[in-house]
C-alpha positions, 0 to 999 in steps of 0.5 A, spaced: 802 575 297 798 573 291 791 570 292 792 564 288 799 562 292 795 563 298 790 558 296 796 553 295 798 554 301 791 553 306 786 548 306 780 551 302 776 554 308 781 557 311 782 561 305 775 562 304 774 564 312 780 569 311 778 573 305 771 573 307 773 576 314 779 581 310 784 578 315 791 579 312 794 579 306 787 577 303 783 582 304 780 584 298 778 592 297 776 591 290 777 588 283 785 588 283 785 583 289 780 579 285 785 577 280 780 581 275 784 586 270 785 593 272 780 596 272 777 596 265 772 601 265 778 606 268 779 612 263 783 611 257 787 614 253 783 616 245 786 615 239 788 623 237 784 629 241 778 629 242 773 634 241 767 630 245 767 627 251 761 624 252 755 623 249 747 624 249 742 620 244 736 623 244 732 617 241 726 618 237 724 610 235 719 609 230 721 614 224 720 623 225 717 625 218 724 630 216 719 633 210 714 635 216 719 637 221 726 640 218 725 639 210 720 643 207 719 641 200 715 646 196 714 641 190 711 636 194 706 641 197 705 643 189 703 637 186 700 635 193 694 630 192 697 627 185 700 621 183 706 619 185 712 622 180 717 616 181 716 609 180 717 605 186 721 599 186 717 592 183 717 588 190 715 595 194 709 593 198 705 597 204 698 597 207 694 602 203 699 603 197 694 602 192 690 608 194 698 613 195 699 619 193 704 625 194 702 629 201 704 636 202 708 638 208 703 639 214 706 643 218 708 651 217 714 652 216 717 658 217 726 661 220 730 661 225 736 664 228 742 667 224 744 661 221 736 662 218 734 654 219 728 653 216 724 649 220 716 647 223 713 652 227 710 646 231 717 646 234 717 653 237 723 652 243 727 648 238 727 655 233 730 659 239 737 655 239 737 654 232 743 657 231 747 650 235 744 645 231 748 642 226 743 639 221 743 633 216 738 632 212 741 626 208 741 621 213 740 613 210 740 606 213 740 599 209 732 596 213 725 599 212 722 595 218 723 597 224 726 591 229 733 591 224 733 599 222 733 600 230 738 594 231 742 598 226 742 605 229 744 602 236 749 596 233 751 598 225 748 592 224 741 590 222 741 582 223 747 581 226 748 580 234 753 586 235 755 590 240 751 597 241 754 604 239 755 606 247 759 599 249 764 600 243 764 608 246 765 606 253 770 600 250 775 605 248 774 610 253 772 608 260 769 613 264 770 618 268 765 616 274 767 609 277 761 609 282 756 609 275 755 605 269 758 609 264 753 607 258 746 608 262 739 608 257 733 610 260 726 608 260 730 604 255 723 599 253 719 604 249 716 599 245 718 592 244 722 594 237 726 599 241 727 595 247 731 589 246 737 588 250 740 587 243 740 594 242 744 596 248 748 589 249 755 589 249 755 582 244 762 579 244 765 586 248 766 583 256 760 584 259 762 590 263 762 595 257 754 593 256 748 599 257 745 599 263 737 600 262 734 605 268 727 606 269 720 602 266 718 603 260 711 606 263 712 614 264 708 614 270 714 610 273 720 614 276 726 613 271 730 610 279 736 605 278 732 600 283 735 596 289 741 601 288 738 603 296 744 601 301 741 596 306 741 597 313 748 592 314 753 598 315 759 599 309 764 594 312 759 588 313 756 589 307 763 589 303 765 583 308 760 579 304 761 581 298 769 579 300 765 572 301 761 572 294 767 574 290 772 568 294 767 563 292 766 565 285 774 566 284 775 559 288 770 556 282 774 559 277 781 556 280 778 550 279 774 550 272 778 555 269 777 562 266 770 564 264 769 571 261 761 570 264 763 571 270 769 574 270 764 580 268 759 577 273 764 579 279 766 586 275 758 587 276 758 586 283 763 591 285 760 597 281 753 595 284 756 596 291 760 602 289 753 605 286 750 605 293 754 610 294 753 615 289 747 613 284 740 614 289 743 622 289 745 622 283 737 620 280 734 624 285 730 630 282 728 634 288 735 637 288 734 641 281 731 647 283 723 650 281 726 654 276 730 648 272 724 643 273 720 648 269 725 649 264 725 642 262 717 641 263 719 636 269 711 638 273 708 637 266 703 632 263 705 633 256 713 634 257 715 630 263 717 623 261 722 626 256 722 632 260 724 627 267 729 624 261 733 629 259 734 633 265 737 625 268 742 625 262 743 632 264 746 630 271 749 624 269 754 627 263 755 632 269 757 626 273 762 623 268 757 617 265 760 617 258 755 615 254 747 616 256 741 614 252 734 619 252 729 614 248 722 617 246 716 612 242 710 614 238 714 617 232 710 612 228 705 615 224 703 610 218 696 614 220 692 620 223 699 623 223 696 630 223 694 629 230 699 626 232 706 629 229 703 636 233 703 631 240 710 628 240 713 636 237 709 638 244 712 632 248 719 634 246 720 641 244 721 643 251 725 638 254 730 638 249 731 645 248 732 645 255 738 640 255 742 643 250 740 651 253 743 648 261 748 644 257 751 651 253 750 654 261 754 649 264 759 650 260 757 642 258 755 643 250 763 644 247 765 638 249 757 634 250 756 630 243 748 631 243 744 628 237 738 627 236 733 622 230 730 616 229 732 609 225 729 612 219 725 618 216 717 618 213 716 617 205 712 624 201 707 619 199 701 617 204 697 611 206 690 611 209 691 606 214 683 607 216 679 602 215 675 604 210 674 611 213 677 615 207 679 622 210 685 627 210 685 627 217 687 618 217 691 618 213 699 618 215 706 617 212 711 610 211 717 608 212 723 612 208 730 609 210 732 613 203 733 620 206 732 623 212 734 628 218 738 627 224 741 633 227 748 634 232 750 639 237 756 641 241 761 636 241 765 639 236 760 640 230 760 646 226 753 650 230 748 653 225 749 648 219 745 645 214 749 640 211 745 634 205 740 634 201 735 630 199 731 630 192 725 635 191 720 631 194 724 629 200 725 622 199 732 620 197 738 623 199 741 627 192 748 631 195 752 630 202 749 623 204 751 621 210 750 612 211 749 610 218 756 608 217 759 615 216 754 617 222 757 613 226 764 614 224 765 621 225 761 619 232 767 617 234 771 620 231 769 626 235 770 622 241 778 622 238 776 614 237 780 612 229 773 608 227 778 603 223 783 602 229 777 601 234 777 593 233 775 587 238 777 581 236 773 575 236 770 568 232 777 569 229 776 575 225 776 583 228 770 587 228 769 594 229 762 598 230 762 600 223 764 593 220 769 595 213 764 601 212 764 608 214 768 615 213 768 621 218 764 626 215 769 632 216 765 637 213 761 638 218 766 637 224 768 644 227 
């Protein structure tokens, strides 16, 4: 008998009394007897076969600097120190602009691997899996600040309030793991740019499709999913209350109507409960062995925030969570940029080549999107962000959304590949440029998602992740 019949035929308390002790035909065991749709975070079909499963964004906010990392330019280390050879545009201010001039790469560089990718030495563990790596050296977005050029990365927009890459992913796809979120960020609030709830919200996609943050912002925190503990109450009392909340909330849409709030509110409730089950496990490191943990850097200073990051995102695509978030801060080097980019190199270099290494050993990296960049690149022309203290040692590199590097693995991508180029001083992108859009459409192309068909119709019109933008990049698809 359906609810809402039930409701007719009893007095309001008795129903309620009825579906909270799970006598008869109202005893609710999940979302169908709540009236809610059929599972919407269940697996669905894609559009055409897909090459990926599931995705890992390594996040790098704050703008890696492509010419110091994987873009050697020989013509910026020869008229290194010398006026700038372009004309920057008219209205372009920066901090310390009246003093720039061309900046040399910092780093050595030197080859690796079969595919003789070129990159720095300050990244040792990353040369050793170079032939997986599938490198595009031509990345460009439309914003050079950081709010709006993270905003786009997440959302495909700067400004506009939209739905995150993740939501958009887990829209059309679901999950495979009905006991875990299927789009988690972790230590998501690494800086107040990085960390706004707009950057992993689901927007105007119900609400059971946004990201769900795990872990602090403060690396000395444990990355845990908190009050995911089951209380003392046993499985069944436990379920017998919940049985009381969700009659409530549903006798209240009964009489006012439908409310996609909390419709998704009553979605989150039954996932919370089935997490207890499985998400303490699942955050719990001491299962990994000794072996694993040092792979990854986990018992290291420098290494264990990322480290702790990538092994959790390791375990959670194990698990069957669609679409993880790895998010790291610092890459923001307006000054003292030759003290700080050998840092974050060493914060990343061994946790990452640790993923990619456990997921290739799995069995996980065919069919395991990894990606890897921040919202934009760092200009061949320095600032002195100083003070006045004039020296090599303060000076650091501006925002360059014009061309940039962002490298893919697994999932589908050609391995051991270098694909776009940027002009000789490694500012703007010259030959196989890659928009954020087309980025973001061969994302989901490989995921087996048509970009062009994944729509959601609201406020009258139908949105998509890449708005009316956006072709699939199959040059570098396998």
């Amino acid at each position: 008998m359906d609810h809402r019949h039930a409701y007719s035929a009893l007095s309001r308390r008795q129903w309620l009394r009825q579906s909270a002790l799970g006598f008869g035909s109202l005893a609710f065991t999940g979302l169908a007897a709540h009236g809610l749709e059929a599972n919407p975070l269940a697996p669905k079909a894609p559009h055409h076969p897909a090459r990926a499963k599931r995705v890992i964004f390594l996040f790098m906010q704050g703008g890696p600097s492509q010419m110091d990392l994987f873009d050697y330019k020989p013509k910026l280390k020869e008229l290194s120190g010398q006026p700038l050879p372009f004309q920057l545009p008219s209205n372009y201010e920066a901090p310390g602009l009246q003093k720039t001039k061309l900046m040399a790469p910092i780093s050595p560089f030197r080859h690796a691997g079969q595919s003789g990718l070129y990159l720095s030495e300050w990244l040792p563990e990353m040369a050793t899996i170079a032939d997986e790596l599938c490198v595009l050296r031509a990345v460009h977005v439309d914003a050079e600040a950081h709010a709006p050029a993270v905003r786009q990365m997440h959302t495909g927009h700067t400004v506009q309030v939209r739905p995150a890459m993740g939501s958009w992913v887990l829209y059309g796809l679901g999950t495979e793991n009905q006991n875990m979120p299927g789009y988690i960020t972790l230590r998501q609030a690494v800086t107040g740019d990085a960390g706004s709830p707009r950057n992993f919200s689901s927007a105007f996609l119900p609400v059971v499709y946004q990201g769900t943050p795990v872990g602090s912002p403060d690396p000395a925190d444990p990355p845990i999913i908190r009050h995911t503990a089951r209380p003392d109450a046993d499985a069944s009392a436990q379920r017998r209350q919940l049985n009381f909340i969700q009659a409530l909330n549903e006798d209240h849409l009964t009489r006012h109507g439908h409310d996609a709030d909390m419709r998704g509110m009553m979605q989150a409730y039954e996932l919370a409960f089935r997490m207890q089950v499985e998400a303490p496990g699942l955050m719990d490191l001491a299962k990994e062995s000794k072996a694993t943990l040092d792979a990854y850097g986990v018992n290291e200073p420098e290494t264990r925030d990322i480290g702790t990051q990538c092994l959790l995102a390791r375990r959670l695509v194990e698990a069957g969570v669609r679409f993880v978030q790895v998010n790291d801060g610092g890459w923001d080097h307006h000054a003292s940029i030759r003290s700080g980019l050998p840092k974050k190199c060493r914060n990343v270099d061994k946790p990452v080549t640790a993923l990619i290494r456990d997921l290739k050993q799995r069995g996980l990296l065919n069919d395991t999107l990894v990606i890897w960049g921040g919202e934009f690149g760092r200009t061949p022309f320095d600032q002195d962000l100083s003070l006045g203290v004039d020296g090599e040692q303060t000076r650091g590199r501006e925002h360059n959304p014009h061309g940039f590097t962002m490298w893919m693995a697994g999932g589908g991508v050609k391995p051991g590949i270098v694909y776009g180029q940027t002009d000789e001083f490694g500012y703007h992108g010259v030959e196989g440029k890659i928009h954020l859009h087309d980025l973001h459409a061969t994302i989901l192309h490989l995921l087996g998602l048509d970009h062009e068909r994944l729509t959601h119709r609201y406020a009258g019109r139908d949105f998509r992740l890449t708005d009316v933008y956006g072709r699939v990049v199959r040059e570098i698809l396998a």
